[in-house]
Structures are given as structure tokens and as C-alpha cells.
C-alpha positions in Angstrom: 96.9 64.9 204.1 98.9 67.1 202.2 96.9 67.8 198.4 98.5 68.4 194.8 98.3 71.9 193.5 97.0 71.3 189.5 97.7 73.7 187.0 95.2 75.7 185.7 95.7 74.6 182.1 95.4 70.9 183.4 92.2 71.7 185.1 89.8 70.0 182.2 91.4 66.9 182.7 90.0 66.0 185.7 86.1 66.4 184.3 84.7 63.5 181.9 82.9 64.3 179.3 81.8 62.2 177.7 83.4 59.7 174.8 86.2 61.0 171.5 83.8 61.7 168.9 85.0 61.7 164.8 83.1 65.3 163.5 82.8 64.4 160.2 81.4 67.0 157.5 81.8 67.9 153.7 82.2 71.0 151.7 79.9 69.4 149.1 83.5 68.8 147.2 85.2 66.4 149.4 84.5 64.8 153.4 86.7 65.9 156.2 86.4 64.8 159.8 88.0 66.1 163.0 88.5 64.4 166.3 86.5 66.3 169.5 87.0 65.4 172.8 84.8 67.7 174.4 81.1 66.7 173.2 78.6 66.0 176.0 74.2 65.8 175.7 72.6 69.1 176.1 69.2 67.5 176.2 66.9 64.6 175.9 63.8 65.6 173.7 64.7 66.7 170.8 68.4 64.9 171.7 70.5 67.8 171.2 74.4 68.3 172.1 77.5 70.8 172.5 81.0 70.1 171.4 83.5 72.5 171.5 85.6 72.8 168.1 88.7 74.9 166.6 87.4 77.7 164.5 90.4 77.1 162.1 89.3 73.5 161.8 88.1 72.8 158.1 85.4 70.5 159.8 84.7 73.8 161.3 83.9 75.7 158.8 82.2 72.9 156.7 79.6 72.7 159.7 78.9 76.2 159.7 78.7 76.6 156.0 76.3 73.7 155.5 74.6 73.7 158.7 75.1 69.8 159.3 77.6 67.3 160.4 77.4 63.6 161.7 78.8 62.5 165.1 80.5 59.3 164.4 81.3 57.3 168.0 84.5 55.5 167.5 85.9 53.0 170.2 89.5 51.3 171.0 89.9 49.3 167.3 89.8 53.2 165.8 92.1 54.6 168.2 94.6 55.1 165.3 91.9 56.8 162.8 90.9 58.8 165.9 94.3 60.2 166.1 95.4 60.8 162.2 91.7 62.6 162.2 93.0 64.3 165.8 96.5 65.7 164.6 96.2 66.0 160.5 94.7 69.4 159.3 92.1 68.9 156.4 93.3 72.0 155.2 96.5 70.0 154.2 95.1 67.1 152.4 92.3 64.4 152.8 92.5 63.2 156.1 90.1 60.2 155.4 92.4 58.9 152.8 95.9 58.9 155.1 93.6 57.2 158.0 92.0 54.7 155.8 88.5 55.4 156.9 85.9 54.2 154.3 82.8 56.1 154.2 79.5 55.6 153.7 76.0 57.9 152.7 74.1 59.3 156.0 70.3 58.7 155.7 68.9 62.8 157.0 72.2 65.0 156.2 74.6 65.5 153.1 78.1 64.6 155.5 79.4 61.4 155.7 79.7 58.6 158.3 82.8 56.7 158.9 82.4 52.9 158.9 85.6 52.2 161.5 82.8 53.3 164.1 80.2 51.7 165.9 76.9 54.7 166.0 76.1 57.5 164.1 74.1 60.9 164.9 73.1 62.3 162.2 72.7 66.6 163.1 71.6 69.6 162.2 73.1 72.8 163.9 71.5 75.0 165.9 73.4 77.7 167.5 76.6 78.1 168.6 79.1 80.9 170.4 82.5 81.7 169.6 84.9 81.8 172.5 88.6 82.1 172.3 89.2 80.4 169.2 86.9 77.9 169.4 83.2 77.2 169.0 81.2 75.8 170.8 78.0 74.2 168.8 74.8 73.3 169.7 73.8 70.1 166.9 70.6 68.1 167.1 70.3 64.7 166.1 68.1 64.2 163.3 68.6 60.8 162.8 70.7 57.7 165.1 71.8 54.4 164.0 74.8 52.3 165.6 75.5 48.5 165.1 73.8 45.4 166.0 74.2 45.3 170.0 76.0 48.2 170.3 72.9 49.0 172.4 72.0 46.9 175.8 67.9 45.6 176.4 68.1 48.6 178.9 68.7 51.3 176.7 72.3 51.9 177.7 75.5 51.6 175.4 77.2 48.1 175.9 80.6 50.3 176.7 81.9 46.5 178.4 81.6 45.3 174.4 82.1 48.4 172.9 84.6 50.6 174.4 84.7 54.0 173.6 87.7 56.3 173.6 87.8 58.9 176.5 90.6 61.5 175.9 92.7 62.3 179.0 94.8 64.7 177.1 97.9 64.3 174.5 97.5 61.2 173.2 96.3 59.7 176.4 92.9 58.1 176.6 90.7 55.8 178.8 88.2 53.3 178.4 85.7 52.1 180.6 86.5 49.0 182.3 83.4 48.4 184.0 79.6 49.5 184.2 78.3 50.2 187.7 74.2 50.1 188.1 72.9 51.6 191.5 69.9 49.8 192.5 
């Protein structure tokens, strides 16, 4: 078998991560929200997790200035929000606004969630490291909601119902087609 030689830049395509996530924050003046491809758990108890973000992201610097942000989990029927929020800068104007994406109070932290998705993680940061233009955050959830069975009896998301976006690079995403329960 003769294999295919990736490149190096390519490389973080081939490891999931986890779902798109819309980073939304405020610089008590105005909400801004960012789309983050790389966010995965970093524990279970307290629920805490790591997304990698664009220092020269205003959502960025909102989180580190006030400390908080909420994870807002978007799925297929917000693919367009997902990428206004992925490829307009909030430095240039309100990125909410030119994706339509209402929003509505969070119950623990001062940023808002967006109602085109289905659960909410309300975080506080924790730490974080800077590497290479970028930083990569440590947030704990302080407080979860989502929608009325976004969540199956077992504890798992329905993602058969509920779809979530899973960036492949460029504007190229999947979404789970199936869920697969060893016995």
C-alpha cells in the first residue's frame, strides 16, 4: 500500500475535537462573539475546558479583560451565523447584528448567549498560555442549560437530532451521521 504524505500545516485536520463553538463575550459596552473550532473538555468535576483563540480576536480580549465568556453550541441551522461570527472581525463592527443573532441575558456571567443555538456554558476563566498568536484558555463552566431534548435519558447529546458543526478546515465542516454505543 503505497500512503499519502500530509502536509504539516494540514496535520490538525485529521484530529476531532470536538464541535464549532460561538465564544461570545462583552466589553460591558457592546457583545461580540467569535467562532472556535478547537475547544475540547479538560475535565469532569468542576467541568472545565480549553479552546484555543486569536490573541487579536476582540472576543479575545473581552475574555481576558472580564474574566468570563459563554460557550454557545451551535448546530447545522446556524452554519451561516457560525461563519459571519468565523470570518467578520468585531473590531470592524457588530458582528451579531450583520449575522442576525438575537441575544439573550446569561444566568452566572455578564456575556451574552446566542438564541440560534441549542446549549449554553456559562464560564469563568481560569488560566490560559499564550502561544504563537494565540491563546489557549482554560474556562470553567459555572452554569449549563441547552433546550428541551437536546439531551438523551442517557446523559449524552442527541447529536442524531441536533447536529453539531465539526470544522474540517476552510469553510468545510462535518456533522455526525450516526451515534455508535459499544456494549
Amino acid at each position: 500500500m503505497e500512503l499519502e504524505r500530509v502536509e504539516l500545516k494540514n496535520a490538525y485536520r485529521l484530529l476531532g475535537h470536538g464541535p464549532t463553538v460561538l465564544v461570545s463575550t462583552t466589553d460591558g459596552k457592546a457583545p461580540n462573539a467569535c467562532a472556535v473550532a478547537w475547544c475540547a473538555p479538560a475535565g469532569k468535576n468542576p467541568p472545565r475546558f480549553v479552546l484555543r483563540i486569536g490573541e487579536r480576536h476582540k472576543t479575545y480580549q473581552n475574555l481576558m479583560a472580564a474574566g468570563e465568556c459563554v460557550l454557545n453550541v451551535p448546530t447545522r441551522d446556524a452554519l451561516d451565523e457560525v461563519m459571519i461570527c468565523g470570518r467578520k472581525s468585531g473590531h470592524d463592527g457588530d458582528k451579531l447584528a450583520a449575522a442576525g443573532i438575537e441575544t439573550e441575558a446569561a444566568k452566572e456571567v455578564d456575556a451574552p448567549r446566542l438564541s440560534c443555538c441549542v446549549a449554553w456554558l456559562e464560564c469563568k476563566l481560569v488560566g490560559k498560555l499564550e502561544l504563537q498568536g494565540s491563546g489557549l484558555v482554560l474556562l470553567e463552566a459555572v452554569l449549563v442549560e441547552c433546550r428541551p431534548g437536546v439531551m438523551r435519558d442517557d446523559g449524552h447529546m442527541d447529536v442524531e437530532r441536533f447536529p453539531t458543526l465539526h470544522h474540517l478546515g476552510g469553510g468545510v465542516f462535518s456533522v455526525p451521521g450516526s451515534v455508535v454505543v459499544h456494549e
